[in-house]
C-alpha positions in Angstrom: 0.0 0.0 0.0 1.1 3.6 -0.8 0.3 6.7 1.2 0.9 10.1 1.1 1.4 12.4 4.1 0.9 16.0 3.7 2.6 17.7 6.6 5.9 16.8 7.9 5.9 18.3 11.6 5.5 17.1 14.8 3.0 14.5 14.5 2.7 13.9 10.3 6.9 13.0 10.4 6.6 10.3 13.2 3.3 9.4 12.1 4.7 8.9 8.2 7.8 7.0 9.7 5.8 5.0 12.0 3.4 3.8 8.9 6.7 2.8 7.0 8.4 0.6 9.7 5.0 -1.4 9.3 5.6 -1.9 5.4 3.5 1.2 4.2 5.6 2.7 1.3 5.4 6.2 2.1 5.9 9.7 0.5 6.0 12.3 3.0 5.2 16.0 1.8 6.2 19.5 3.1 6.1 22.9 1.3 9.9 23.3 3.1 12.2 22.6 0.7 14.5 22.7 3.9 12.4 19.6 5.8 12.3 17.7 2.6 15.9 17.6 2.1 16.9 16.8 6.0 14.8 14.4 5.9 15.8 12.5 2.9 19.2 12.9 4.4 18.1 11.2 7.8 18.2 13.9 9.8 15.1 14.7 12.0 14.0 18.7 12.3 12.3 18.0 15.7 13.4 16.7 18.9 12.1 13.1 19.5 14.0 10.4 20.8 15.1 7.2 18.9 13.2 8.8 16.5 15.8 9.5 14.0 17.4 6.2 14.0 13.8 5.1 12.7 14.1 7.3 10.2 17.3 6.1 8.6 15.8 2.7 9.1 13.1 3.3 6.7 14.9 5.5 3.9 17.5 2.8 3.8 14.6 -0.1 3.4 12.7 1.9 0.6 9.4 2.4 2.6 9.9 6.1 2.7 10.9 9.2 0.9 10.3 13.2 1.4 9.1 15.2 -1.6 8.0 18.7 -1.8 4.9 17.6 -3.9 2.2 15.1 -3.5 3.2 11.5 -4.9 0.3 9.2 -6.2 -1.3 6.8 -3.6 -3.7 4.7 -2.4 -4.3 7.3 0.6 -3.7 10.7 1.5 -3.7 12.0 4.7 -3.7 16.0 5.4 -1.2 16.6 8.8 -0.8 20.1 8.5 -0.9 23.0 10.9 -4.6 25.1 11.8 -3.6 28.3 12.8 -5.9 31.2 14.1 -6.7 34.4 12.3 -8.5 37.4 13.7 -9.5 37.1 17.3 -8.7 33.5 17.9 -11.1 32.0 14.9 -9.8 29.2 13.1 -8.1 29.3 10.2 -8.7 25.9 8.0 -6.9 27.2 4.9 -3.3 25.0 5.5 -6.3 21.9 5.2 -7.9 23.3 2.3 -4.2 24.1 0.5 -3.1 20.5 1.2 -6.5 19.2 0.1 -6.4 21.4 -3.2 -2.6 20.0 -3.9 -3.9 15.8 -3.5 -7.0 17.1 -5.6 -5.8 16.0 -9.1 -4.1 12.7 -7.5 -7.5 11.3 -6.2 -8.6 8.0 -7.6 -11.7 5.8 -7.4 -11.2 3.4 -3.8 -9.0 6.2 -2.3 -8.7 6.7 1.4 -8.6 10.2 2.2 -7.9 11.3 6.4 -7.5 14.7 8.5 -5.5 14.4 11.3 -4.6 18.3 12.0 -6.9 19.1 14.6 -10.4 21.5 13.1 -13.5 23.0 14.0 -16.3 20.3 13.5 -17.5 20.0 10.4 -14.1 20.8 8.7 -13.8 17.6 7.3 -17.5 17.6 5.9 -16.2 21.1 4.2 -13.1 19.3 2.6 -15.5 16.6 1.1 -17.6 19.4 -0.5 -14.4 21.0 -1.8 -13.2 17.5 -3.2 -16.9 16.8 -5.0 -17.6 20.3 -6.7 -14.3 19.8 -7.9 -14.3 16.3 -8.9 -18.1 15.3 -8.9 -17.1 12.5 -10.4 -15.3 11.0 -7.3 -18.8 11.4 -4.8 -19.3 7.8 -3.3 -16.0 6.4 -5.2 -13.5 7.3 -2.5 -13.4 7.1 1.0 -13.3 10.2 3.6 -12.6 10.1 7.5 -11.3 12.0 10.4 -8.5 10.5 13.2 -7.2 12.8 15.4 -3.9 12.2 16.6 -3.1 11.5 20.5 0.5 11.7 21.2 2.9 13.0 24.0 6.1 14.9 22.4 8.9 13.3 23.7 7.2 9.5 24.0 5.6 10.2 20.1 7.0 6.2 19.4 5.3 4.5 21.9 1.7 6.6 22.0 1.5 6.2 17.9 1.5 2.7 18.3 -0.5 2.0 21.7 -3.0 4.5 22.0 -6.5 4.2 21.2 -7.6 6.4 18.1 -11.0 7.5 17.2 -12.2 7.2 13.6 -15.0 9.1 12.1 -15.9 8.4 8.6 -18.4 10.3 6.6 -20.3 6.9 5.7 -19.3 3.5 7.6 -17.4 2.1 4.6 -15.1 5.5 5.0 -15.1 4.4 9.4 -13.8 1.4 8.0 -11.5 1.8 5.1 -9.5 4.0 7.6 -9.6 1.1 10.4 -7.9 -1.2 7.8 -5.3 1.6 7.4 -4.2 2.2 11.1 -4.6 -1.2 12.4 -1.5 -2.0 10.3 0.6 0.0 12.7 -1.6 1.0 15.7 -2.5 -1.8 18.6 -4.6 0.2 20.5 -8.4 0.5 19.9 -9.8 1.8 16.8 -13.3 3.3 18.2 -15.4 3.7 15.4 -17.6 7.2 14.8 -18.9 9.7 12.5 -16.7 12.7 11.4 -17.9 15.2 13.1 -18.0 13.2 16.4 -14.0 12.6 15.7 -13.5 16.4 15.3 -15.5 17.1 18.6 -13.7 14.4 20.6 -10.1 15.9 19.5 -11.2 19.2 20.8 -12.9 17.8 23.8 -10.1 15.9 25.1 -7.7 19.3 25.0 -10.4 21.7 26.6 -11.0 19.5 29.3 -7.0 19.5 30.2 -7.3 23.1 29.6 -10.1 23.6 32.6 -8.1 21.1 35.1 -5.2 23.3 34.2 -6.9 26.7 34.7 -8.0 25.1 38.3 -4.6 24.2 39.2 -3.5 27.7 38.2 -6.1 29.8 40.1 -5.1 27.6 43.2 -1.9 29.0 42.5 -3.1 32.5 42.8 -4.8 32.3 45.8 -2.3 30.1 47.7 -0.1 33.3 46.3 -2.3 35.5 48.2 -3.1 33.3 51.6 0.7 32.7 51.9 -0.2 29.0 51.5 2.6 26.6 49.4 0.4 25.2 46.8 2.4 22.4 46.0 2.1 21.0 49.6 -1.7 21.9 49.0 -2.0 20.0 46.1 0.3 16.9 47.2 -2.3 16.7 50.7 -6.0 17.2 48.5 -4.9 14.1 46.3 -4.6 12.0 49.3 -8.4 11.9 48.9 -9.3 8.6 46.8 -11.8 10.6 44.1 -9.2 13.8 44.1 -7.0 14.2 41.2 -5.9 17.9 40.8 -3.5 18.7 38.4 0.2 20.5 38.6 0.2 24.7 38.6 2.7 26.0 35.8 3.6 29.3 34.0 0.2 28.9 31.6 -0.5 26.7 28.8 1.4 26.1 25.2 1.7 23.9 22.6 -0.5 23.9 19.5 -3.3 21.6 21.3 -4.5 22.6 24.8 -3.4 26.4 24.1 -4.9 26.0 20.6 -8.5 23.4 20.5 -10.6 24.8 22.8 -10.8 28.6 20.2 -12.3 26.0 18.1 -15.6 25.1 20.3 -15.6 28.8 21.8 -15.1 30.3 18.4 -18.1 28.2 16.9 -20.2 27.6 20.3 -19.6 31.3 22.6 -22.6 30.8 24.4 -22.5 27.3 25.3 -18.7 27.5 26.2 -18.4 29.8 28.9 -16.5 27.5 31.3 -14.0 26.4 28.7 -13.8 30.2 27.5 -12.7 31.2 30.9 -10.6 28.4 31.9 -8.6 29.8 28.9 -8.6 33.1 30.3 -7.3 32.4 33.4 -4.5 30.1 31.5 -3.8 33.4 29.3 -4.0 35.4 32.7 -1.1 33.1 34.0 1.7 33.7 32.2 0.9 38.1 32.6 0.5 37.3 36.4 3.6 34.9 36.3 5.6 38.2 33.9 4.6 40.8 36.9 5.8 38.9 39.4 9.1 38.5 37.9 9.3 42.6 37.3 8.3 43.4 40.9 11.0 40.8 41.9 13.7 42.6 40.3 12.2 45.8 41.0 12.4 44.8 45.3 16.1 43.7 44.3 17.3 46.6 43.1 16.0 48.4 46.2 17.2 46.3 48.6 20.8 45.9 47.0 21.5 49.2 45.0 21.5 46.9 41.7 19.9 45.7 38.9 19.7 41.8 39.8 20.9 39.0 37.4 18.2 37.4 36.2 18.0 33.3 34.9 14.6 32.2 32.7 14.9 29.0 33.1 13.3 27.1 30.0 11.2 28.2 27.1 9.6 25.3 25.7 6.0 24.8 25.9 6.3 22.0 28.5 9.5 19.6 29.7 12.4 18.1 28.1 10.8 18.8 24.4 12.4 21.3 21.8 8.7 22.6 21.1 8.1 26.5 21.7 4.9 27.0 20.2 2.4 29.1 21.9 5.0 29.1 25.2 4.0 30.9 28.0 7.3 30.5 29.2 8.5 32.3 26.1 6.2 34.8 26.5 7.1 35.9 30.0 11.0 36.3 28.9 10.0 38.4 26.0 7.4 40.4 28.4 10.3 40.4 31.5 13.0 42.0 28.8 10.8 44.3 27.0 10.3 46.1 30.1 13.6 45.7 32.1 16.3 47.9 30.2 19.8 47.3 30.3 19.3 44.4 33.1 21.2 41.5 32.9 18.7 38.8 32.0 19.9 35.1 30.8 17.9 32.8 28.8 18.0 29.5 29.6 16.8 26.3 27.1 19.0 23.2 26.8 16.6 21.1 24.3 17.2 24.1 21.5 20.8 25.2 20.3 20.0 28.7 19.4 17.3 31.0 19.3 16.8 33.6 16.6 15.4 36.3 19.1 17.4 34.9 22.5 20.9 34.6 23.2 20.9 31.5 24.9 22.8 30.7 28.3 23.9 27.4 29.4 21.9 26.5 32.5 25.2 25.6 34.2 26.4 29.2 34.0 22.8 30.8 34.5 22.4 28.4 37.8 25.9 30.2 39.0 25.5 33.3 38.4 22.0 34.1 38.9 20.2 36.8 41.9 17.3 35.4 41.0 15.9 31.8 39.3 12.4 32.2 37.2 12.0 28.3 37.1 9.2 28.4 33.9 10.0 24.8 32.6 10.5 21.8 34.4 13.2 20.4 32.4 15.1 16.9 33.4 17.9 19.4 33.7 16.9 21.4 35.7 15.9 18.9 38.3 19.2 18.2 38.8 20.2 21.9 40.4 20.3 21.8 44.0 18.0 24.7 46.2 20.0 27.8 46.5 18.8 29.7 49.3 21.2 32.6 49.0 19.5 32.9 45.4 15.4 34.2 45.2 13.9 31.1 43.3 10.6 32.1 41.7 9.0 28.7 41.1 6.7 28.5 38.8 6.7 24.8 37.2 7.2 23.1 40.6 11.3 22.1 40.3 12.0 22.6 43.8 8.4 22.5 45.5 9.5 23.7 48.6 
């Protein structure tokens, strides 16, 4: 069997490589010209472990090559980013391009998927695009949603054994796209329609989003009782039915920062709990920014000097390389924009260099810091002992003291 994947990021280049250590021959598509030829060179443009030894695996057996245009198959699948535009509405048209560039390719018994997470009814749009274009394809091919459900940094393992949800537009689609992921996948295949699919994908990220936004409004009021809210925590899920989640510096990443615009967008009055659980995520990293300024601020006071400042991490959550829609990179930018001439280090071991940073080692930053803005809870990180001559502000939970 031959497929095509359109979208060679974070979750269409494992997924593509996954597929072709289970015998799929595989094209894998990106408009980069950049990703395509790194890629056919064996080099991975992402962080995930042992995932570029897979890589090589594959190019060397045959089962997988990178082109900067769609290759015939026997199924397509669209893995390409959905962006906002405006205030937070979502933008579909990376999903439409991709769709428009497979259009021609399209055969009779064709197996066509979005994975990139959309507003419900996306996919039913795609299928209206694909028939006024090529009526002649309506109830020849076969059209489905499957949202992915990965972890960065553990993408191997939760491709494979994870439970996916399948909607197809018709249950010949449901099950066309079964046959597909069961070659690779050995968790679950839980058969729906499309539009449930969309909804569950967007579901399963808002609900993180609201545990989230409780764990960070516990954080501001422990802030203001004097109260350490990691003991808090730790002691209320002692309780059997209590499971409240870790307080951090906001919410990133192009999922749980990202799906829940797509109900609120499409469903603002029915939404207002998941609309203001992302407001109070938002809210965290600001909050998390002025405390860092009124830090230095007391410093400078107290000592005569501007402090030396470490922001330690800027990925959207640990030990990934992954800084989209990062609080934590949000706060630095905030905490230098408005701190003049202070000397202010930026810490990220998972990325090499930073077009907008200059980039400290987190050796030198632990030494030579007044104060410690712990944003990300990085492996490294965890293995820096408690300074107490140093003012630690804690946001991530490294030191929970």
């Amino acid at each position: 069997m031959k497929a095509c994947f359109m979208g060679l990021g974070y979750i269409g280049l494992p997924t593509a490589i996954i597929a072709a250590k289970h015998g799929v021959e595989i094209a894998g598509v990106d408009i980069n010209p950049k990703v395509v030829e790194l890629t056919n060179q064996g080099h991975l443009h992402i962080i995930e472990p042992g995932m570029e030894e897979m890589l090589q695996e594959v190019i060397a057996s045959g089962h997988f090559k990178a082109f900067t245009e769609p290759q015939l198959a026997d199924a397509y699948f669209i893995v390409v980013p959905t962006p906002f535009k405006g205030d937070h509405e979502p933008d579909i048209s990376f999903v439409e391009s991709a769709t428009r560039m497979v259009l021609p390719l399209l055969k009779e018994g064709d197996l066509y998927v979005i994975e990139s997470t959309s507003p419900v009814g996306t996919t039913d749009k795609m299928a209206d695009l694909i028939y006024s274009e090529r009526p002649e394809l309506k109830g020849k091919i076969h059209i489905a949603y499957c949202p992915e459900r990965v972890l960065p940094g553990n993408v191997i393992y939760e491709l494979v054994h994870n439970d996916r949800v399948i909607g197809g537009m018709d249950p010949e689609a449901t099950k066309k796209a079964q046959e597909f992921y069961s070659q690779f996948v050995k968790g679950t295949l839980h058969p729906t329609n499309s539009k449930t699919a969309e909804m569950c994908k967007l579901t399963e990220n808002s609900s993180r989003d609201v545990q989230i936004a409780f764990a960070n409004e516990l954080s501001f009021i422990c802030d203001r009782a004097g109260i350490n809210v990691w003991e808090l925590i730790s002691l209320a899920n002692k309780h059997p039915r209590v499971n409240i989640l870790q307080p951090g510096c906001g919410v990133g990443g192009h999922c749980i920062a990202v799906d829940p615009y797509f109900i609120t967008a499409e469903f603002p009055r029915e939404s207002r709990m998941i609309a203001t659980a992302r407001e109070t995520n938002n809210y965290k990293a600001f909050w998390c920014a002025e405390k860092v300024k009124n830090a230095m601020l007391e410093f400078e006071l107290k000592h005569g000097r501007k402090p030396v400042v470490a922001m330690m991490g800027l990925a959207f959550k640990p030990d990934i390389d992954d800084l989209r829609e990062s609080p934590a990179k949000s706060i630095t930018a905030k905490v230098i924009q408005s701190c003049n001439n202070a000397d202010i280090m930026v810490v990220e071991p998972n990325v090499p260099e930073h077009k907008l940073f200059k980039l400290t080692p987190y050796k030198e930053a632990y030494e030579r810091a007044d104060i410690m803005v712990m944003l990300v809870n990085h492996k490294q990180f965890k293995e820096l002992d408690y300074r107490p001559e140093v003012e630690v502000l804690d946001f991530c939970g490294t030191f929970k003291r």
